[in-house]
C-alpha positions in Angstrom: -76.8 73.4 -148.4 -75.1 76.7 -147.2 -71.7 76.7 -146.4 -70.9 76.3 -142.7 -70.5 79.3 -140.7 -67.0 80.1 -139.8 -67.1 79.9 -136.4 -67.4 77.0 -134.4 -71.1 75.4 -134.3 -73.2 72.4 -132.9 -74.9 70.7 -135.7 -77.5 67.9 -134.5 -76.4 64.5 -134.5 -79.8 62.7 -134.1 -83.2 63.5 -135.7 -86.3 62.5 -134.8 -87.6 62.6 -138.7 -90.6 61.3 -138.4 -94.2 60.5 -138.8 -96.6 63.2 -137.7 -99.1 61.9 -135.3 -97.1 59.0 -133.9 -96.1 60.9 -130.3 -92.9 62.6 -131.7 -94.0 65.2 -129.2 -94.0 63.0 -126.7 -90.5 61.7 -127.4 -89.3 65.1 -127.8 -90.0 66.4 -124.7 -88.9 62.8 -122.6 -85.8 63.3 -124.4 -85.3 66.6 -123.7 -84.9 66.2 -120.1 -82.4 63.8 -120.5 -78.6 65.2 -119.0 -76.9 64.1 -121.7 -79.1 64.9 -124.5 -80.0 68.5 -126.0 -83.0 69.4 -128.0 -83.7 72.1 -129.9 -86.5 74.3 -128.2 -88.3 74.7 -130.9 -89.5 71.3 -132.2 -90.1 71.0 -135.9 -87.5 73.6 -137.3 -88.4 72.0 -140.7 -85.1 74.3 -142.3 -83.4 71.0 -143.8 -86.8 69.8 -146.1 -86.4 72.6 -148.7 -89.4 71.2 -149.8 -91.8 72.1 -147.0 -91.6 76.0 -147.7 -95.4 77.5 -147.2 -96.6 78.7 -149.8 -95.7 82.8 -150.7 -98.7 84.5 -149.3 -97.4 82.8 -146.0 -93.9 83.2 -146.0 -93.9 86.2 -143.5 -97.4 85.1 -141.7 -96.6 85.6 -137.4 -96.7 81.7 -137.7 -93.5 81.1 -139.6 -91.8 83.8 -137.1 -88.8 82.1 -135.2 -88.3 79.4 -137.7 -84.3 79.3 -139.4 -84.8 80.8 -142.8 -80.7 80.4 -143.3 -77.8 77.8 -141.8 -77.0 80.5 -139.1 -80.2 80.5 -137.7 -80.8 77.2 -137.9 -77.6 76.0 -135.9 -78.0 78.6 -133.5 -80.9 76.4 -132.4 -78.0 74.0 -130.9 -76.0 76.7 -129.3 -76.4 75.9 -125.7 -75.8 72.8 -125.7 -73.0 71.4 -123.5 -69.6 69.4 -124.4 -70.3 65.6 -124.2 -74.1 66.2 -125.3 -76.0 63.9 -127.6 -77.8 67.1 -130.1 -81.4 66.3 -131.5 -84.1 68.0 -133.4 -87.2 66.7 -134.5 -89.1 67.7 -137.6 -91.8 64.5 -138.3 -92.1 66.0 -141.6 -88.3 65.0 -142.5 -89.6 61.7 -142.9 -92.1 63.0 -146.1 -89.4 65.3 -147.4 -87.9 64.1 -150.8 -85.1 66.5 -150.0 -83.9 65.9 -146.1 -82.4 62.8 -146.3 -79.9 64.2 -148.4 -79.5 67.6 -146.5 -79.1 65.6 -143.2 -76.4 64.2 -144.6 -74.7 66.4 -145.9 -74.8 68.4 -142.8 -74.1 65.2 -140.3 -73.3 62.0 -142.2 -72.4 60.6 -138.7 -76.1 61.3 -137.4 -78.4 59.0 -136.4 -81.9 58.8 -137.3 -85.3 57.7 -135.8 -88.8 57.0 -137.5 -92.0 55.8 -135.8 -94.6 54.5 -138.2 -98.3 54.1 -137.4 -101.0 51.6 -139.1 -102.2 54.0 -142.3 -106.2 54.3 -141.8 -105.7 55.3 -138.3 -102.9 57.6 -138.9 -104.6 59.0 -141.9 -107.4 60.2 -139.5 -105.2 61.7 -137.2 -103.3 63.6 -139.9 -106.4 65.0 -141.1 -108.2 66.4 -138.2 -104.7 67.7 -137.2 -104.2 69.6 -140.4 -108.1 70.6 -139.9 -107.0 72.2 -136.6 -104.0 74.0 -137.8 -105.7 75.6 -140.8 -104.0 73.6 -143.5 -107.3 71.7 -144.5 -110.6 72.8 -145.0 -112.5 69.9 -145.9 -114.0 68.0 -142.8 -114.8 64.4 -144.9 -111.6 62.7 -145.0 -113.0 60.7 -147.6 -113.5 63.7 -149.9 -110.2 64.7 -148.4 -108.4 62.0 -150.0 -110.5 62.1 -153.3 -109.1 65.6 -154.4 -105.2 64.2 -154.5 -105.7 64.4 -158.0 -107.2 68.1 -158.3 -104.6 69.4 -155.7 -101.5 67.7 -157.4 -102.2 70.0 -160.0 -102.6 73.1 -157.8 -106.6 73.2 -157.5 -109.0 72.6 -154.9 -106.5 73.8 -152.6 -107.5 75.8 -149.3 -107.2 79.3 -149.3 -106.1 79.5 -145.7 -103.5 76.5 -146.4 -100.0 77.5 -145.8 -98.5 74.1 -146.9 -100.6 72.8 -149.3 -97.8 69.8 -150.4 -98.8 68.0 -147.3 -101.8 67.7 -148.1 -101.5 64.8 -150.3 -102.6 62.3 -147.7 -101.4 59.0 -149.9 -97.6 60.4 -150.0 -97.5 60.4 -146.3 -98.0 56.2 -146.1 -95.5 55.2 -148.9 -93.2 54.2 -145.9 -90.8 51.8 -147.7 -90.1 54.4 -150.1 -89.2 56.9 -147.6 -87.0 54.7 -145.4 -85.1 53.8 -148.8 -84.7 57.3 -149.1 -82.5 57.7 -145.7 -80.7 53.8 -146.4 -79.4 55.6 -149.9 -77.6 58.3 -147.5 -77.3 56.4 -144.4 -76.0 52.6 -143.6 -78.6 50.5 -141.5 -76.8 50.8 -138.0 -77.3 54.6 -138.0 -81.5 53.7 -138.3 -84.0 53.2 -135.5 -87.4 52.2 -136.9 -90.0 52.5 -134.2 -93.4 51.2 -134.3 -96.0 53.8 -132.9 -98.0 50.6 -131.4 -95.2 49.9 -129.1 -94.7 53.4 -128.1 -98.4 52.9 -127.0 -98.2 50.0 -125.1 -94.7 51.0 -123.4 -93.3 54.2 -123.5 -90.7 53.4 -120.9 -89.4 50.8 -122.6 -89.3 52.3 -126.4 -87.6 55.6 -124.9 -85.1 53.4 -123.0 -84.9 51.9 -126.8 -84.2 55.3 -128.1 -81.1 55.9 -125.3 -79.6 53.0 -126.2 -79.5 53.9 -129.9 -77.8 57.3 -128.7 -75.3 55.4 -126.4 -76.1 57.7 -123.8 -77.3 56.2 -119.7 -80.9 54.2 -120.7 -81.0 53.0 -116.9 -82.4 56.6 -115.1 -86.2 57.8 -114.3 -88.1 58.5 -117.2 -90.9 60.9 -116.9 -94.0 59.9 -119.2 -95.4 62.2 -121.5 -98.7 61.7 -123.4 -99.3 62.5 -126.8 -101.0 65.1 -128.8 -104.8 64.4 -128.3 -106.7 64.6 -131.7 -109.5 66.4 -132.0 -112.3 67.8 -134.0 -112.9 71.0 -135.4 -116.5 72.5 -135.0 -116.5 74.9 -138.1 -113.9 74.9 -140.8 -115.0 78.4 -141.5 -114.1 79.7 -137.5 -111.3 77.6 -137.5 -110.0 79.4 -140.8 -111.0 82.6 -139.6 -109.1 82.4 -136.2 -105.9 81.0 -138.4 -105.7 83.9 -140.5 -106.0 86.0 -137.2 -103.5 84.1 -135.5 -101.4 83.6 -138.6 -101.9 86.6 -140.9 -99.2 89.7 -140.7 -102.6 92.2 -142.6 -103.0 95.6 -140.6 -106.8 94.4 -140.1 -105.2 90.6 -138.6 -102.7 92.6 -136.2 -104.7 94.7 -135.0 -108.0 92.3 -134.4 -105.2 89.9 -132.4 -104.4 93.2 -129.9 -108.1 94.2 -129.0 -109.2 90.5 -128.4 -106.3 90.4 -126.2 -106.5 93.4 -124.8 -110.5 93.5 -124.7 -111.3 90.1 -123.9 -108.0 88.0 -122.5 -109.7 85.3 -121.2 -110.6 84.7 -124.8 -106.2 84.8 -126.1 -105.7 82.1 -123.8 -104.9 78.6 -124.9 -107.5 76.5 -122.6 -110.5 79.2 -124.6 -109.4 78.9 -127.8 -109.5 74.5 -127.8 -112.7 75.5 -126.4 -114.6 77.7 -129.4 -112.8 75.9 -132.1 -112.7 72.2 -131.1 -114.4 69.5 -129.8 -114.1 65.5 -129.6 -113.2 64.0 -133.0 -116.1 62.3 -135.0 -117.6 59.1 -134.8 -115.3 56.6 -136.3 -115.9 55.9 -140.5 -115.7 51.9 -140.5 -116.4 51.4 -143.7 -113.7 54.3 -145.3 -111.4 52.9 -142.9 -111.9 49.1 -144.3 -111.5 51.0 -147.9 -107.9 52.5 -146.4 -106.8 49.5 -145.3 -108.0 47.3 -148.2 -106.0 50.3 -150.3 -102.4 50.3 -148.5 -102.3 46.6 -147.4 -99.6 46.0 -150.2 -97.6 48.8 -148.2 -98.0 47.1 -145.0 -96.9 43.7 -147.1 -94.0 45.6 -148.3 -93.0 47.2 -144.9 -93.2 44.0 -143.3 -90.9 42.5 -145.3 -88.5 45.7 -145.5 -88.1 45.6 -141.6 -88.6 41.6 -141.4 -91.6 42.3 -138.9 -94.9 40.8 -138.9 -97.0 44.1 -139.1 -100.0 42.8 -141.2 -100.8 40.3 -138.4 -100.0 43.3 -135.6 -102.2 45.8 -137.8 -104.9 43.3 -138.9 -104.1 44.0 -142.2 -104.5 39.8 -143.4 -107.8 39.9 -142.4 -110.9 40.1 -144.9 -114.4 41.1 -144.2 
């Protein structure tokens, strides 16, 4: 970790760590219009996992402009907030990280930190149609998906457009016991809030009025619901690639493709027309390689269970056998 800056600075004292696709967006933006609570604008500053850099080629890509490359920035993201203000961030990926824990800690040893954990097959889905729509993953079958761990621990079979290639060992995102250990060795128990994604669903009122308590700040005003990220499909891998390395490449050709669509045909820059080429409903449900995922990470869900003294293979069906 860099030395503090000099002057004086507002370092977060919450952080919403984690997982991916378990409405961390959601929670972010209820949060954030909270009075007594600031959050960073931009969500998932990702500057304290030093080991979610992208990959070289990437480094400079339009994509990864705005995000903290040193302390300085990364604290400047804080600057406006007010005396008397609960400060938060929220990176889901800090959860994966081998390397936040220990920089949150070392930054704020006083923070507090929040994890929401979702039933693996399901959230494995949802990771990889969301890494298909960013451009991180090119292979549609999740199944074949998983099958080349192996391959891309070693540094083959991976995407050419994929900027963070690390994530994309699906199995390292579900070893949740592991990575809550990882924030107890840096953090006692009181300063840990372990949501269930399952609750968020059935109340978000009520798990957000959770989440104000834990940041002994007023849990008692309106709270304005916010729905989560839909997933979604991608309808070609190759478009969707193409349109990522138009949208995130910094090439003369890339810069200069993004100003005559936008100039030539704006309707097309737009958000709303862009879901629209490149995506469509998710697909049909795999029962089978879902049975397979659950059969393969029940002794997680075992594990968890017994780490947060919760009953989550009867909540996620997990002690049931076809």
């Amino acid at each position: 970790m860099q030395a503090l800056p000099a002057q004086d600075t507002r370092a977060p004292d919450f952080f919403i760590v984690g997982s991916p696709k378990t409405g961390t967006t959601a929670l972010h933006r209820m949060l954030s219009v909270h009075p007594q609570i600031f959050m960073s604008r931009l969500k998932e500053p990702r500057f304290l996992a030093s080991d979610l850099l992208p990959r070289p080629q990437h480094a400079n890509a339009p994509r990864e402009e705005g995000y903290p490359r040193t302390l300085a920035d990364y604290l400047a993201l804080f600057a406006d907030a007010q005396a008397g203000q609960r400060v938060g961030e929220a990176t889901p990926t800090y959860l994966w990280s081998r390397t936040a824990a220990g920089a949150i800690a070392e930054l704020s040893p006083s923070a507090r930190i929040i994890a929401i954990l979702r039933e693996p097959s399901s959230f494995l889905r949802s990771l990889h149609l969301s890494f298909l729509k960013g451009g991180n993953e090119s292979e549609k079958d999740l199944r074949k998906a998983i099958s080349l761990e192996t391959e891309r621990r070693a540094g083959r079979q991976i995407p050419r457009g994929s900027h963070r290639p690390q994530l994309l060992l699906y199995s390292d995102h579900v070893r949740y016991v592991e990575q809550l250990q990882r924030y107890l060795a840096c953090f006692p128990p009181e300063q840990m809030l372990v949501l269930i994604y399952d609750d968020f669903l059935a109340d978000n009122r009520a798990t957000v009025r959770r989440v104000l308590r834990f940041l002994e700040v007023d849990d008692t005003g309106p709270i304005k619901i916010r729905k989560a990220n839909p997933t979604v499909g991608v309808r070609s891998t190759g478009l969707q690639s193409a349109a990522s390395s138009l949208i995130a490449g910094n090439s003369r050709l890339a810069r200069a493709t993004r100003t005559t669509i936008k100039s030539v045909i704006p309707q097309l820059a737009s958000a709303g027309a862009h879901r629209r080429i490149l995506f469509r409903e998710p697909p049909a449900l795999d029962e089978r390689l879902m049975l397979e995922l659950r059969e393969r990470f029940q002794p997680e869900v075992v594990a968890l269970s017994k780490h947060l003294d919760r009953d989550l293979v009867s909540l996620w069906g997990y002690g049931e056998r076809g």
